[in-house]
C-alpha positions as CSV (number, residue, x, y, z in Angstrom):
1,X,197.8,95.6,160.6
2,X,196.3,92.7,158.4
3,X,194.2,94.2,155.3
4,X,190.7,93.1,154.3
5,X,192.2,92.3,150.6
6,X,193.9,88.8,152.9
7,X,190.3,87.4,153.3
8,X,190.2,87.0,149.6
9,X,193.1,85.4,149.4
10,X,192.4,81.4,149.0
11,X,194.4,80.0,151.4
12,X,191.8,81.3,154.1
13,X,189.4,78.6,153.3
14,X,189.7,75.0,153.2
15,X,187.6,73.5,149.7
16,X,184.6,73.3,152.3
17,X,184.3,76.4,153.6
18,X,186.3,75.9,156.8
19,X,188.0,78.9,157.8
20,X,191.7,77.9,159.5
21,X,191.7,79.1,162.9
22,X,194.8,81.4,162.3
23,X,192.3,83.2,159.7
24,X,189.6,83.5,162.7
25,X,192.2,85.4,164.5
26,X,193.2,87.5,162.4
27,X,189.5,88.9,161.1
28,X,188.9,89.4,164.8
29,X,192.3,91.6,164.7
30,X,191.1,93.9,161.9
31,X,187.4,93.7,163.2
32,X,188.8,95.2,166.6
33,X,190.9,98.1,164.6
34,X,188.8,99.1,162.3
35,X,185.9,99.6,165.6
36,X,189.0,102.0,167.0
37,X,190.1,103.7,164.6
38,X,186.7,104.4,163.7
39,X,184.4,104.1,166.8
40,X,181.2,106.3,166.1
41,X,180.3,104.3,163.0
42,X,176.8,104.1,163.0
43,X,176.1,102.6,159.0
44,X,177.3,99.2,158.4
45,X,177.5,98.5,154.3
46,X,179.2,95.1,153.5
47,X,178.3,93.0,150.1
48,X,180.6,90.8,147.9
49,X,180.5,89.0,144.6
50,X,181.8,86.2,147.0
51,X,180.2,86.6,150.3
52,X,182.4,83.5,152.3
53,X,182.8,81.7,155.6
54,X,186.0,84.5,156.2
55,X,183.7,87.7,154.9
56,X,181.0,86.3,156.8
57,X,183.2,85.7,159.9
58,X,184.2,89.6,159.8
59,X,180.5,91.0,159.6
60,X,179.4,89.0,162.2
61,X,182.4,90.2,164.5
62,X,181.6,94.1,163.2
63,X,178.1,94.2,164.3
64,X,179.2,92.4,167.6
65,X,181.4,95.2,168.2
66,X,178.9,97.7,166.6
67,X,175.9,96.8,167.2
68,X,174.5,98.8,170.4
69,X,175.0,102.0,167.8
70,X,174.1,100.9,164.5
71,X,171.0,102.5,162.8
72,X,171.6,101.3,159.5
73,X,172.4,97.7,157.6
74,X,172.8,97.0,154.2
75,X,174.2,93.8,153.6
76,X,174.3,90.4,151.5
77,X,176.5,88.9,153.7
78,X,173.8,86.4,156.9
79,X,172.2,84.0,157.5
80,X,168.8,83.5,158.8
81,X,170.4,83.0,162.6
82,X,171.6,86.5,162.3
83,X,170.6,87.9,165.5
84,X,169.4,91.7,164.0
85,X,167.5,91.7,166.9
86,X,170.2,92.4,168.9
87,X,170.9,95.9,167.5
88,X,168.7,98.3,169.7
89,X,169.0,101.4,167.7
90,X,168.3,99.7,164.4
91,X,166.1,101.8,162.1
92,X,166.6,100.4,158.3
93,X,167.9,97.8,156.8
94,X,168.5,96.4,153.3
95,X,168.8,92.7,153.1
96,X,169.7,90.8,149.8
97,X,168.7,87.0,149.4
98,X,170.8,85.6,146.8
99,X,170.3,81.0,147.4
100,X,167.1,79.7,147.4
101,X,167.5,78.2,150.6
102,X,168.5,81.5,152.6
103,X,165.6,83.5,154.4
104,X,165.2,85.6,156.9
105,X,162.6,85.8,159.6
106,X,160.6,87.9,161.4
107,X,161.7,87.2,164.9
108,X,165.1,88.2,164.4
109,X,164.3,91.9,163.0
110,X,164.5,94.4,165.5
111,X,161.1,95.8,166.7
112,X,162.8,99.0,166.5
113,X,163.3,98.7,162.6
114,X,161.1,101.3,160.4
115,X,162.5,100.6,156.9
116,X,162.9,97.8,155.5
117,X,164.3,97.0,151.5
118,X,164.3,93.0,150.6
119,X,165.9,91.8,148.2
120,X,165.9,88.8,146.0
121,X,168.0,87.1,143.4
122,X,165.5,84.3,143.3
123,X,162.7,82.9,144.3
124,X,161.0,84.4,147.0
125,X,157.0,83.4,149.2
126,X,156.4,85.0,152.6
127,X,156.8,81.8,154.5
128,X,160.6,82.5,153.9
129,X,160.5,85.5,156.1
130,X,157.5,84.8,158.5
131,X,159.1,82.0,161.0
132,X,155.2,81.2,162.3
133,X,151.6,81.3,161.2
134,X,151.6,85.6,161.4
135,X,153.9,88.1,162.2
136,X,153.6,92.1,163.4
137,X,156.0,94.2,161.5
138,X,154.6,96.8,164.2
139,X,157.3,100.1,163.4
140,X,158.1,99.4,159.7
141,X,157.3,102.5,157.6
142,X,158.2,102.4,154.7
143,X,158.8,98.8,152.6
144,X,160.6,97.9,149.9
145,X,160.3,94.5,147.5
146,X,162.6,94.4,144.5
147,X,163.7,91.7,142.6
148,X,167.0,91.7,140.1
149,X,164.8,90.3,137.3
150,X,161.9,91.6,135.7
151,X,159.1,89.7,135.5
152,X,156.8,89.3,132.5
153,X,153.2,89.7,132.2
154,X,151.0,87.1,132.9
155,X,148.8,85.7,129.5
156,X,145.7,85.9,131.9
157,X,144.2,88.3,135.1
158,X,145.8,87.6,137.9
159,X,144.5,86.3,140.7
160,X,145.4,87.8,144.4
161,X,147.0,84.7,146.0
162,X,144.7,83.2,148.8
163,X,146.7,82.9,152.3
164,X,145.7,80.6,155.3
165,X,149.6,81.0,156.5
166,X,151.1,83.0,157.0
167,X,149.9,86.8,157.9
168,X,152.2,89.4,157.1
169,X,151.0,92.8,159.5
170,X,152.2,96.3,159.0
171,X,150.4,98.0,160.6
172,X,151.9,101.2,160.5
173,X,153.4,101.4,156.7
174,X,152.5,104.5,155.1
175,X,155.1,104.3,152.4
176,X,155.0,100.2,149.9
177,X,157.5,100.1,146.8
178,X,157.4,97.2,144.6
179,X,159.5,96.6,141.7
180,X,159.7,93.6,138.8
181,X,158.2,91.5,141.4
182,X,155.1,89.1,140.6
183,X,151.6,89.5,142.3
184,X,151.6,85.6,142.8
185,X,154.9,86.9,145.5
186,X,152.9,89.3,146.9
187,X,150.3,89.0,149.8
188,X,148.1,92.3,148.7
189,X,145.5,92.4,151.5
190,X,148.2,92.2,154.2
191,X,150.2,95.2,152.5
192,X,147.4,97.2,150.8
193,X,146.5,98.3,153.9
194,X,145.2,101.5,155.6
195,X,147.6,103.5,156.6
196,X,149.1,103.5,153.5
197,X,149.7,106.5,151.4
198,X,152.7,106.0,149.1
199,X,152.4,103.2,146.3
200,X,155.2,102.9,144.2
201,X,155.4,100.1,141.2
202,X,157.3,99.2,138.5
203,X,156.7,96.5,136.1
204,X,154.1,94.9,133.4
205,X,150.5,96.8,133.3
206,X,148.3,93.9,134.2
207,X,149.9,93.8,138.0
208,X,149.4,97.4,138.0
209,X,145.9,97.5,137.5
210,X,145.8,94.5,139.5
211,X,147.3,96.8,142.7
212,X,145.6,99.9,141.7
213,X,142.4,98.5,141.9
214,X,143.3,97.2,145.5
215,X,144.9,100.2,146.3
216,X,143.3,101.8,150.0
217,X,141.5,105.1,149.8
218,X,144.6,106.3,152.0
219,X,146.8,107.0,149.2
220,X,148.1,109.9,148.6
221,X,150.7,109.3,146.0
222,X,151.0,107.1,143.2
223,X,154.3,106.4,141.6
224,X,153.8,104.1,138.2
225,X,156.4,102.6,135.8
226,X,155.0,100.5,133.2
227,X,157.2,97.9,131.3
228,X,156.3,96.2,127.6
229,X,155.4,92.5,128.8
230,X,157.4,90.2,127.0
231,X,157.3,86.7,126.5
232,X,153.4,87.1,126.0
233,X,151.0,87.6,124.0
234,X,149.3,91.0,123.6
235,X,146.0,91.0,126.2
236,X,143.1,93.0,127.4
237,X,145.3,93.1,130.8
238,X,148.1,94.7,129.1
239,X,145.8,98.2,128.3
240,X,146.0,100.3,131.9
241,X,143.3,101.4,133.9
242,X,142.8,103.0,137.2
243,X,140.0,101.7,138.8
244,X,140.6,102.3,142.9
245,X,138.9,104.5,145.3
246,X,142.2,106.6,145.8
247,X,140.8,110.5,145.8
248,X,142.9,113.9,146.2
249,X,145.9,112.3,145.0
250,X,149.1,112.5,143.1
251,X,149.6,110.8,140.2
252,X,153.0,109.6,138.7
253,X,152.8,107.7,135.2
254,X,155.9,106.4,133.5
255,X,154.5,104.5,130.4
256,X,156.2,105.2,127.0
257,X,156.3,101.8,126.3
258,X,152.7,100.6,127.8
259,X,149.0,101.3,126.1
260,X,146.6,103.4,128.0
261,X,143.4,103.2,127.4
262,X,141.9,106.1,126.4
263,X,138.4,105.6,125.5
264,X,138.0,104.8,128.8
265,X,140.6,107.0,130.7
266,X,139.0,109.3,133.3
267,X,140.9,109.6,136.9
268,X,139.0,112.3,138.3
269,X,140.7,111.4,141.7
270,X,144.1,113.1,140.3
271,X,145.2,116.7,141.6
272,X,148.5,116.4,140.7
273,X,149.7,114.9,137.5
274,X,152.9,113.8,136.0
275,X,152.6,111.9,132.7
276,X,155.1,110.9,130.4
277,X,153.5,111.5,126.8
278,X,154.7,109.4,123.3
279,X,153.2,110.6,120.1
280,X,150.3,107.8,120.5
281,X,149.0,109.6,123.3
282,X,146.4,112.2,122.8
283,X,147.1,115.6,124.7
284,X,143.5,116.8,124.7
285,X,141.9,113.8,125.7
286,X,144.5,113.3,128.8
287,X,143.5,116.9,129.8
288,X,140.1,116.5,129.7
289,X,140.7,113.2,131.6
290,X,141.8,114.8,134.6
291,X,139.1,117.3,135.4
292,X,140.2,117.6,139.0
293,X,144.4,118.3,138.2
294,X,145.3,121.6,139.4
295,X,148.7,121.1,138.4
296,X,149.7,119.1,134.9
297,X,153.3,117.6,133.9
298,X,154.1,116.4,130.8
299,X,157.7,114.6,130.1
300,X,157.8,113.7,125.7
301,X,160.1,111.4,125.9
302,X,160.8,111.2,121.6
303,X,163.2,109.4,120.4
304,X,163.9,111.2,116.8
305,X,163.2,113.7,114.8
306,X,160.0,111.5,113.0
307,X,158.5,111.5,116.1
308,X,158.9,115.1,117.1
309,X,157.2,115.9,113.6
310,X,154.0,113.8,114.2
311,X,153.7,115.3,117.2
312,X,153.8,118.7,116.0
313,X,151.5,117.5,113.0
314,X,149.1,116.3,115.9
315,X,148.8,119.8,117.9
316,X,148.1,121.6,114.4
317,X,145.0,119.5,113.8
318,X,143.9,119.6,117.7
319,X,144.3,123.3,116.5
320,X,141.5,123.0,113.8
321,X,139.6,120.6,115.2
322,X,139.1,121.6,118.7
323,X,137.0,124.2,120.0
324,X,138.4,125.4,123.3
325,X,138.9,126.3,125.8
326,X,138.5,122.7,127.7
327,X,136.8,122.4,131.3
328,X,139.7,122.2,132.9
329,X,140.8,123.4,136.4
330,X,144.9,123.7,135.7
331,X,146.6,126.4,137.0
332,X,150.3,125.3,136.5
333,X,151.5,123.2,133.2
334,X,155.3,122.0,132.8
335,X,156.6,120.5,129.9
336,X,159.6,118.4,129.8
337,X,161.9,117.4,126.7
338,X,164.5,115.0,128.2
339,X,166.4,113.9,125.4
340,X,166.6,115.4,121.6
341,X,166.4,119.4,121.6
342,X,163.4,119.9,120.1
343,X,162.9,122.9,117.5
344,X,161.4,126.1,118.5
345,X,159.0,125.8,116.2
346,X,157.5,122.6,118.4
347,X,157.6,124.5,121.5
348,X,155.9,127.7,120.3
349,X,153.0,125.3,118.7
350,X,152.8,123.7,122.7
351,X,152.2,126.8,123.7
352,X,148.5,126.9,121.8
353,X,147.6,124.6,125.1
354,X,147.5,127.5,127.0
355,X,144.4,128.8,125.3
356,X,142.6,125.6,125.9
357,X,143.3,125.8,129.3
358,X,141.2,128.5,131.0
359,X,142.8,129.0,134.4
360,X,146.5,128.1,133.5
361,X,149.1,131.0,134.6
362,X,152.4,129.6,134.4
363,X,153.8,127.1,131.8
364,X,157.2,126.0,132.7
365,X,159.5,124.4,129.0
366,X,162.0,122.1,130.1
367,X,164.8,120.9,128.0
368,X,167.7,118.8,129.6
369,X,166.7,119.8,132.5
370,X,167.3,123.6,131.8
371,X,163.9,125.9,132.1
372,X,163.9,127.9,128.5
373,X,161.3,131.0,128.2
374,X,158.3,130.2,125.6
């Protein structure tokens, strides 16, 4: 039986590209054994650090043989006359676009499809997907943008990009994730869109309040990493904000690295809260922020010893200075110490929140990952 490990070997291709007809044949051998020997396959996973003409030749002649049971692709191995569309029982599909000059378009993803994860080595606008003036992404679910890069900050606001051509529609996606990739690549009213209900982002803070503040009153969960914006200078866009008319939702906050503004932080919209605290950040004014959070989790991801110490030299004077208990409506508090095992000494001064917070009855302590008794 030929091996896989022969379409690597050179001699396959001419300098072009051209695969030698005896090549063809022999792909279309191991295509047709590897569909016996293993004929419910259903998941079809091919990518390569050098996707060629004979790799490309084998996919192709695997999804032929395939394709009327597939419900899953993940590939960066096509081209945009790929005929997905061809594949009945397709549900998800990851596609990587690594040349400038590949796309994809809409009329060749199944109608069938309800996740679907892009993603781009390059450059990337929504006419390289859309093949007309609009397209209907009628079943997708749940959809994912990343690109391999991340993307700095821009020095100024950001402006949502203006679109005669084309319309991108989902209009049943509950579920948008977007990670390191600009706004200016991103057509917000077509995808910040009622149904949705899951926003997930990661990257600079001035895109993040950018999509917040577009954000539909349908979400339901909001999953935030910030990133330091580099190559810029320091700007009013680089503080975070939520300004949206999300309510009675969940709120996930990665930002160790990002400023928060918290003269001016108030998200009564948050139930459930999961924060990720540095030393900067001040413990009773986030509380008192949140007057709706029922439930309140907060990661302190320190990185040494100093930091630990100004932290714990920050709790004694909210001691003394603070009258309590707050108005606050948490029930359940969990604290999380992910990396350095903090002294007991820390922990046992944490545990003062408790009488600042009127209605709490469980506080969960965290460290590694291992629950320890307070």
């Amino acid at each position: 039986m030929a091996g896989i490990e022969d379409l690597d070997n050179s001699d396959t291709e001419s300098e072009d590209g051209y695969v030698m007809p005896e090549t063809r044949d022999t792909i279309r051998d191991v295509a047709s054994k590897l569909t016996h020997i293993l004929p419910n396959v259903d998941k079809l996973h091919i990518e390569s650090s050098y996707p060629g003409p004979a790799l490309l030749i084998l996919y192709y002649e695997l999804f032929r043989k395939l394709k009327h049971q597939l419900f899953s692709i993940n590939t960066d191995v096509h081209n945009a006359s790929h005929p997905f569309s061809t594949a009945p029982q397709l549900k998800h599909m990851c596609i990587t676009l690594e040349d400038e000059d590949t796309d994809i378009h809409s009329c060749i993803i199944p109608p069938s499809l309800t996740k679907l994860n892009l993603y781009f080595e390059n450059e990337f606008e929504w006419d390289a997907v859309v093949a007309y003036n609009w397209a209907a992404f009628s079943n997708i679910t749940y959809l994912k943008i990343q690109f391999s890069n991340q993307v700095s900050s821009p020095s100024t606001k950001p402006k949502l990009p203006v679109y005669k051509k084309p319309r991108v529609l989902f209009p049943c996606l509950t579920r948008l994730a977007i990670h390191h990739a600009p706004l200016t690549l991103v057509n917000c009213h077509d995808l910040l869109q009622s149904p949705l209900q899951v926003l997930e982002y990661t990257g600079p803070v001035s895109i993040a309040n950018h999509l917040i503040a577009h954000a539909p009153s349908s979400i339901k969960v909001l999953r935030i990493e910030l990133e330091e914006a580099h190559k810029h200078r320091s700007t009013n866009n680089d503080t975070f904000r939520i300004e949206s008319n999300i309510s009675n939702a969940y709120l996930d906050l990665r930002a160790q690295k990002a400023k928060i503004d918290m003269a001016h932080m108030y998200w009564p919209q948050f139930t459930h809260v999961r924060l990720d605290i540095n030393r900067k950040h001040n413990i009773g004014a986030t509380v008192q922020a949140l007057p709706n959070a029922v439930y309140l989790y907060l990661v302190f991801a320190l990185d040494d010893k100093s930091e630990y110490k100004k932290l714990k030299h920050a709790l004694k004077k909210m001691k003394r200075e603070c009258e309590g208990p707050w108005a606050s409506k948490v029930q359940k508090l969990t604290l999380e110490f992910p990396s350095r095992k903090p002294q007991s000494s820390l922990i046992r001064s944490l545990s003062v929140l408790k009488q600042y917070l009127p209605l709490v009855n469980t506080i969960d302590v965290y460290v590694h990952k291992k629950l320890i008794l307070v």
